[in-house]
DRENGU-280670 format. One record per residue (C-alpha): residue in three letters; x, y, z. Coordinates in pm, whole numbers, padded with zeros to 5 digits, always signed. Layout:
BEGIN
ALAXYZ/...
***
This chain:
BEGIN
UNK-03174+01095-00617/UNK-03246+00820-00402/UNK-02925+00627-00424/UNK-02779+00948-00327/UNK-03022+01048-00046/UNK-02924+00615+00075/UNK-02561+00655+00057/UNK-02545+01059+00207/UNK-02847+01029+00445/UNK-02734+00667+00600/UNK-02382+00784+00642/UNK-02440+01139+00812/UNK-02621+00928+01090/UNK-02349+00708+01070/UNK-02080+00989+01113/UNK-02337+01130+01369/UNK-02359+00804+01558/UNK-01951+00775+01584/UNK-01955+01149+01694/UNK-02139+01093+02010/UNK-02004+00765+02077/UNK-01645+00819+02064/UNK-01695+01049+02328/UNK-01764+00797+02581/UNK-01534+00565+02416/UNK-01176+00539+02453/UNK-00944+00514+02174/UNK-00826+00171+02262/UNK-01195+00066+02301/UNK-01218+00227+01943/UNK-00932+00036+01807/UNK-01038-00323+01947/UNK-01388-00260+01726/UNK-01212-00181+01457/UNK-00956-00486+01468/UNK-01297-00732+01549/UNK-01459-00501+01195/UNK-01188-00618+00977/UNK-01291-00995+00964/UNK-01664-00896+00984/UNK-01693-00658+00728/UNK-01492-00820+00448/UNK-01671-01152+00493/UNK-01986-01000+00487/UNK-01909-00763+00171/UNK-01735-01023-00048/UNK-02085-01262+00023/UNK-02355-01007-00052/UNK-02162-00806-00244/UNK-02086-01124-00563/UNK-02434-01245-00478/UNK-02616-00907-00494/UNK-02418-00801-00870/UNK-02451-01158-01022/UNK-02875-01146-00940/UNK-02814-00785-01098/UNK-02601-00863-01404/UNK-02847-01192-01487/UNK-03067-01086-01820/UNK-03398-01285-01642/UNK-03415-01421-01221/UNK-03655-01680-01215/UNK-03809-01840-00890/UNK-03654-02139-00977/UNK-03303-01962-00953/UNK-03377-01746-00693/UNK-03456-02036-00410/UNK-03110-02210-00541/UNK-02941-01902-00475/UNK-03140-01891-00116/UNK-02994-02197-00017/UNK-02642-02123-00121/UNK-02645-01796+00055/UNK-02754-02022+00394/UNK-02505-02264+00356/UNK-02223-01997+00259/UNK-02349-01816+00589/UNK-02348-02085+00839/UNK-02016-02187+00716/UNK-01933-01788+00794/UNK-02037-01799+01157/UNK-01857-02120+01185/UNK-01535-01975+01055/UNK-01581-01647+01275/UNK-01664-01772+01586/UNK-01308-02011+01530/UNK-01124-01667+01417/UNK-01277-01514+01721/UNK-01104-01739+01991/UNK-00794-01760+01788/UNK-00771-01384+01841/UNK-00784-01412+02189/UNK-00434-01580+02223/UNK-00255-01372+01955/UNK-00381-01040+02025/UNK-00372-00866+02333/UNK-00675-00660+02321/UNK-00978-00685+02570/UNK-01281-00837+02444/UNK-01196-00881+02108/UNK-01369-01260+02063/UNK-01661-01180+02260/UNK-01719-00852+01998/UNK-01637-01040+01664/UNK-01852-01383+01808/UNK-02154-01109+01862/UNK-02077-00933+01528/UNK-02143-01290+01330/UNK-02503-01289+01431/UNK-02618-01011+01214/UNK-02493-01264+00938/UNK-02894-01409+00953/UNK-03010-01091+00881/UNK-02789-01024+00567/UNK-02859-01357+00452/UNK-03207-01312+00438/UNK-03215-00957+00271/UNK-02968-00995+00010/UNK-03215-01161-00265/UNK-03488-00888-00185/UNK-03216-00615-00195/UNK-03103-00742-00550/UNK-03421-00758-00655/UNK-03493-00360-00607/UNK-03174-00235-00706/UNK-03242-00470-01088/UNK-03588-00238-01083/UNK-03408+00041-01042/UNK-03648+00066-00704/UNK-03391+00283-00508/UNK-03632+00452-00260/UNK-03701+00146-00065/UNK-03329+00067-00060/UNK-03289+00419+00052/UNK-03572+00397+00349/UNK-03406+00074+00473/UNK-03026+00250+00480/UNK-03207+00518+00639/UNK-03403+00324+00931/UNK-03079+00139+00999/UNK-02870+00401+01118/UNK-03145+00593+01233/UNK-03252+00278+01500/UNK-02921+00109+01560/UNK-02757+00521+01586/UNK-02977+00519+01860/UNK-02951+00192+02029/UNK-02570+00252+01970/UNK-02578+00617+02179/UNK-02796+00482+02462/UNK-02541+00221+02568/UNK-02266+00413+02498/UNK-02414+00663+02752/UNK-02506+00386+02999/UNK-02161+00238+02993/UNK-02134-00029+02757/UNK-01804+00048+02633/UNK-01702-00105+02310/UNK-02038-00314+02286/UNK-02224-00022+02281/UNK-02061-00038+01903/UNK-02191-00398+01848/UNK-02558-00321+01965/UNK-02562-00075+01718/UNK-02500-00266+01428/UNK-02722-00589+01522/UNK-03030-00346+01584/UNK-02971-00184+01295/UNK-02961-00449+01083/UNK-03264-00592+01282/UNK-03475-00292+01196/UNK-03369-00371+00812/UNK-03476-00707+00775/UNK-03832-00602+00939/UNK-03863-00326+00677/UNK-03738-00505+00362/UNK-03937-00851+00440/UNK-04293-00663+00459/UNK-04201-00530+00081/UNK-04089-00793-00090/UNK-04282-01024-00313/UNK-04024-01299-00308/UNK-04097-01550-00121/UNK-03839-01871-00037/UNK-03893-02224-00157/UNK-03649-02548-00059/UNK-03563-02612-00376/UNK-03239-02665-00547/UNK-03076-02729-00944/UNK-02700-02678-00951/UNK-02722-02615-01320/UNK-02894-02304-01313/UNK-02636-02156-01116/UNK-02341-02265-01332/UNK-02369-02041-01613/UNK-02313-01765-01373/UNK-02051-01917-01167/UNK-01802-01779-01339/UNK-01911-01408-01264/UNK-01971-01475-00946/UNK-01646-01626-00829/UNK-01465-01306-01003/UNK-01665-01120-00779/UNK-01617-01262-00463/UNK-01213-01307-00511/UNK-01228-00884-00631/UNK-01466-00815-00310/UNK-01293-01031-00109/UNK-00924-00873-00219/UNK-01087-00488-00228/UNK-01249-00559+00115/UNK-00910-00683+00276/UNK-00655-00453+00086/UNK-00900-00104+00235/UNK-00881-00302+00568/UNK-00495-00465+00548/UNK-00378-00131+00686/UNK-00577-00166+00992/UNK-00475-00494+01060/UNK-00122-00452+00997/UNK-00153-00161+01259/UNK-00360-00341+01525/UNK-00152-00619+01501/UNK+00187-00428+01511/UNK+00132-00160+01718/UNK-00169-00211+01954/UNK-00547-00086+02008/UNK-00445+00277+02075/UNK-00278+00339+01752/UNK-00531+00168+01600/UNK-00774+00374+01755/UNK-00615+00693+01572/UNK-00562+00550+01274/UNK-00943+00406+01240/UNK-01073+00767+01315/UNK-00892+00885+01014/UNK-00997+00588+00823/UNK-01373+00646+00916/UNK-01372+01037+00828/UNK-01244+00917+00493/UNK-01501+00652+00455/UNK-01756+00930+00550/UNK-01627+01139+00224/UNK-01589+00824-00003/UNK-01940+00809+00071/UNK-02038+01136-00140/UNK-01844+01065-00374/UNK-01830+00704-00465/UNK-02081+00520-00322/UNK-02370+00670-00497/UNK-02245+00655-00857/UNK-02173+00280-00771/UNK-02528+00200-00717/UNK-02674+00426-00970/UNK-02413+00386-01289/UNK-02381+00012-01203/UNK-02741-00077-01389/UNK-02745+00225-01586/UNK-02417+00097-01801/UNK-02532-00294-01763/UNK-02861-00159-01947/UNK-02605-00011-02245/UNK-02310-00277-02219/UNK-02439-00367-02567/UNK-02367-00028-02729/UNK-01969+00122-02663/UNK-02043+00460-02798/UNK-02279+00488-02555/UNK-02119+00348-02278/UNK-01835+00563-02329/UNK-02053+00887-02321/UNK-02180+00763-01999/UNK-01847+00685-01862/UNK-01699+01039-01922/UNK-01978+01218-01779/UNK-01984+00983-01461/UNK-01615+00988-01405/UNK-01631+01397-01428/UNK-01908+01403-01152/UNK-01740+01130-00972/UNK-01380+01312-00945/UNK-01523+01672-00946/UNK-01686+01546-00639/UNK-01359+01347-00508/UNK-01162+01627-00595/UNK-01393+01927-00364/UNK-01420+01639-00090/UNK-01079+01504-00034/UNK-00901+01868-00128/UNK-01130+01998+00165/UNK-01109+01759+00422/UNK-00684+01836+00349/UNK-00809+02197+00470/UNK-01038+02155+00767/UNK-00858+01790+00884/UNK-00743+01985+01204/UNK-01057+02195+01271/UNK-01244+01912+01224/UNK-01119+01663+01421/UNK-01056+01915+01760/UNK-01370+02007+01726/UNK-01608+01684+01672/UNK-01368+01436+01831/UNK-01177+01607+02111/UNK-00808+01693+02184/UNK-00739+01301+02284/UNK-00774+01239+01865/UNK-00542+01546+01782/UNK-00282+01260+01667/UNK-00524+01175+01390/UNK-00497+01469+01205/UNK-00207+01402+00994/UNK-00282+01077+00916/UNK-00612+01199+00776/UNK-00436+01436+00606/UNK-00225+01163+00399/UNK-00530+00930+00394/UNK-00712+01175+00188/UNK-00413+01188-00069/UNK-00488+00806-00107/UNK-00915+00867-00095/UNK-00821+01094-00385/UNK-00649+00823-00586/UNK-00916+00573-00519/UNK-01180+00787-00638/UNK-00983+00809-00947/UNK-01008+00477-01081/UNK-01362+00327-00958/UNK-01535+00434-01223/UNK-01331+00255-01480/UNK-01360-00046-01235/UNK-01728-00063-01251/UNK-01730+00013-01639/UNK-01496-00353-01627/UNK-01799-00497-01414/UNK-02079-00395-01594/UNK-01943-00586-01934/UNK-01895-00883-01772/UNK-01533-00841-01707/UNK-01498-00905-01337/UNK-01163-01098-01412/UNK-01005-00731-01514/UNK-01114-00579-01250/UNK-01014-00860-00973/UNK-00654-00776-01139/UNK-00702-00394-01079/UNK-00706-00487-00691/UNK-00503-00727-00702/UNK-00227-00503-00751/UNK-00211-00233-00498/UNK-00283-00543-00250/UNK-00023-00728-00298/UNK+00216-00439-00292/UNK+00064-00355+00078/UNK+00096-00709+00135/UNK+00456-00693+00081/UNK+00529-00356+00217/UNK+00292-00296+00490/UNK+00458-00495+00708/UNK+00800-00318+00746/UNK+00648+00065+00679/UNK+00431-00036+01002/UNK+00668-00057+01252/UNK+00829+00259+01106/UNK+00481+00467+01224/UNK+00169+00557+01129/UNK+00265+00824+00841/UNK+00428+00541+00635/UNK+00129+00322+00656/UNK-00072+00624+00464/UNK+00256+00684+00276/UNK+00285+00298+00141/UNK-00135+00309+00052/UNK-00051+00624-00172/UNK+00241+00451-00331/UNK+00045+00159-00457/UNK-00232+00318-00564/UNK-00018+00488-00762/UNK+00149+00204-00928/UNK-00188+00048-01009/UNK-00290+00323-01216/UNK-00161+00283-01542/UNK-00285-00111-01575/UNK-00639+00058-01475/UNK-00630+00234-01767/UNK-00483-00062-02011/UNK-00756-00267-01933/UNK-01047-00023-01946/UNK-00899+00113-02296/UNK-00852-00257-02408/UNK-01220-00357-02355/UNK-01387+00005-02406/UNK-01105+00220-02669/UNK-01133+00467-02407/UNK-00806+00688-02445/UNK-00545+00828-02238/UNK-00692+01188-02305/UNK-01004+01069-02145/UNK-00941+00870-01900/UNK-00728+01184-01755/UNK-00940+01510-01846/UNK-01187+01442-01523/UNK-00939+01354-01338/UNK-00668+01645-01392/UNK-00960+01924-01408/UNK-01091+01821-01071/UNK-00749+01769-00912/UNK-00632+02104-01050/UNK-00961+02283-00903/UNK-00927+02115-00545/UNK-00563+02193-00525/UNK-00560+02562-00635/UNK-00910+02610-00414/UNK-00708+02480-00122/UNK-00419+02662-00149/UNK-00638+03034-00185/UNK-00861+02931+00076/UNK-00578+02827+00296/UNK-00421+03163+00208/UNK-00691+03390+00314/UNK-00812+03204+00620/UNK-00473+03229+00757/UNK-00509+03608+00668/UNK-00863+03585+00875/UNK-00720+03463+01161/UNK-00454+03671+01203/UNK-00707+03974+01266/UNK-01011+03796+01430/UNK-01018+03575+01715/UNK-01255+03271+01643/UNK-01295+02919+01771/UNK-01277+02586+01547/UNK-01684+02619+01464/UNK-01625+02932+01268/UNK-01315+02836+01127/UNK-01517+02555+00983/UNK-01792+02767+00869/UNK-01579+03025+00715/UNK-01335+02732+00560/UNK-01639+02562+00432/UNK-01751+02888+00253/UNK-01424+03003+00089/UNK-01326+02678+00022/UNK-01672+02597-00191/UNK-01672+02941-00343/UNK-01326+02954-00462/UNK-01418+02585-00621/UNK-01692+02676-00816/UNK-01508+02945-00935/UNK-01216+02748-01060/UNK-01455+02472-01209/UNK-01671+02707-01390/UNK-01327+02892-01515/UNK-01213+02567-01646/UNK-01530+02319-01735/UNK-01816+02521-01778/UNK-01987+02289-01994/UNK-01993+02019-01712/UNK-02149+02262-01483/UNK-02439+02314-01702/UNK-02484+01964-01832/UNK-02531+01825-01517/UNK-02737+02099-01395/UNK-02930+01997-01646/UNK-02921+01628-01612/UNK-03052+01672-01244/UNK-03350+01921-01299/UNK-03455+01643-01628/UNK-03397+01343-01338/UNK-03615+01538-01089/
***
């Protein structure tokens, strides 16, 4: 409940935030923030995200261990903001986009911050202890939503983006260091790290290649075809995020420890896996499928009519959030066993076909960006499956029941919902909020109906799963 209340609750102030701000911002403005992201994000991720699951997947974290990870994580970090503040003035002679070193050089200092809270972090989410993880997500956007809208409103143009993401993370740090009972000592023993040096650096090379490959599109865009095309293309990427949110996100940080607490018994990891990949693509399937149906509504009406060029790329985007929802669950099953390696090679794929492809589909236009995302994703599917049924013996027949139910539910509730609101409009007059609202409403009823038509059981199991949790 509260990895899901984390995840939802932090990124509907998040969507919230970029509502109100991208009405003072311009799409170029946008774009230029979302070039400076790329480096920012995927350095940070790949760091915290192999330190954070090797503290995790270790049986026992000692103090002794702990402080030798502390002062790895500072040196790794300073030798960050070294490398980003070079990046930063490099961009400034190969890019033509205003600002763009000034707003990545700024966007390294929050690196202090996530130094200092990733051992703390790690800490609750091995103790299952997801509330306080949840009230720190929470107070984030909350504070930096807030700092973010102010300067937006006063003017700040693209740094109003910035401000929001170093007071945000500022209001973190303050809430996470008054909890924890870990405390930092200068001490240091290679060896205790070695043993789980090997996990680790499969980690970092699969965050590091996940975080560029779900960010190579927007730099072969930004890069190719300037700020404003970036703009529109980041708008559809962040509405997408938004829904990956709800539907990835939270199993992550919930079914993460839950299967590293039964890695040792396959019968029941495999139960486990079955039941989280239906919720996981039931979910996928009702988000992405509806976002296909309200894309234009949606964007018009949130955004503006200066975004309308968005909406088909979103459109195509979701196609590819659909795929990617398809095969995380297997990827984290690979993690949780120790088998980091398999998964690097899961994401290794589909990156190296963008990096071969992305290049030529960009200059072609936006739609074959979205078009070349879907392809690989597609190609990376069956060695998803090899190596999950190789390490698990989970078959073909499961590893494609979740996923064909919930695909054949989203696509049949789209197409009858898309049939009779087009019948509804044709007799009433409304605006984009109540085509929304009435969208929303025969879009979620004609779901249920097909789900309950065709997996019953699931319905009531996790019904029942989620009144025993609560």
């Amino acid at each position: 409940m509260w990895a899901l209340l984390e995840s939802s609750g932090g990124e509907v102030l998040t969507l919230f935030t970029f509502i109100v701000v991208t009405r003072f911002l311009t799409p170029e403005e946008i774009g230029v923030y979302a070039f400076a992201n790329i480096f920012y994000v995927t350095l940070r991720v790949v760091v915290s995200g192999a330190f954070i699951d090797t503290l995790v997947q270790k049986d026992e974290l000692d103090n002794s261990f702990l402080n030798t990870a502390f002062l790895c994580l500072i040196c790794i970090f300073s030798v960050l903001f070294i490398f980003v503040f070079l990046i930063g003035i490099l961009l400034k002679f190969f890019f033509v986009m205003p600002n763009i070193s000034c707003v990545l050089v700024l966007l390294s200092l929050n690196f202090v911050f996530i130094c200092l809270n990733i051992i703390p972090e790690s800490l609750f989410l091995k103790s299952l202890d997801f509330r306080k993880l949840a009230v720190k997500k929470l107070g984030e956007q909350f504070f930096g939503g807030f700092v973010g809208i102010v300067c937006a409103i006063s003017g700040f143009g693209v740094f109003s983006l910035v401000a929001q993401v170093f007071a945000g993370n500022c209001a973190g740090f303050l809430y996470i260091q008054r909890f924890t009972n870990y405390k930092p000592r200068i001490s240091f023993d290679y060896k205790l790290f070695l043993p789980t040096l090997f996990f680790f650096r499969n980690r970092a090379a699969s965050y590091a290649l996940s975080g560029f490959s779900q960010r190579i599109d927007l730099f072969f865009v930004g890069s190719l075809l300037g700020p404003l095309y970036l703009g529109y293309y980041a708008l559809a990427s962040r509405i997408c995020a938004f829904v990956s949110v709800f539907t990835n996100l939270a199993f992550v940080r919930y079914a993460y420890p839950v299967f590293i607490a039964n890695k040792n018994s396959i019968a029941k990891m495999r139960e486990l896996y079955l039941f989280y990949a239906q919720c996981a693509t039931t979910l996928g399937a009702f988000g992405f499928f509806g976002l296909i149906f309200l894309s234009k509504p949606i964007v018009l009406l949130f955004f503006g009519q200066q975004w309308s060029a968005s909406i088909r790329i979103l459109k195509l985007l979701s196609i590819a959030g659909l795929l990617t929802n398809s095969i995380f669950v297997p990827c984290i099953l690979l993690r949780s066993i120790g088998k980091a390696n398999l998964e690097f090679r899961c994401i290794l794929i589909p990156f190296v076909l963008n990096i071969i492809v992305l290049g030529k589909s960009t200059s072609l236009g936006l739609i074959f960006v979205a078009l070349t995302l879907i392809s690989s994703l597609l190609i990376s599917l069956p060695f998803v499956f090899c190596y999950t049924h190789k390490e698990t013996e989970i078959g073909l027949y499961e590893f494609i029941k979740p996923v064909f139910i919930s695909w054949v539910c989203g696509f049949l509730s789209f197409t009858l919902s898309h049939i009779l609101l087009f019948f509804v409009l044709q007799y009433l007059n409304i605006g984009l909020s109540l085509q929304i609202v009435y969208g929303i409403c025969l879009y979620s009823l004609t779901f249920l109906f097909f789900l309950f038509v065709l997996n019953r059981k699931f319905i009531f199991r996790f019904f029942n799963s989620f009144l025993n949790y609560i």
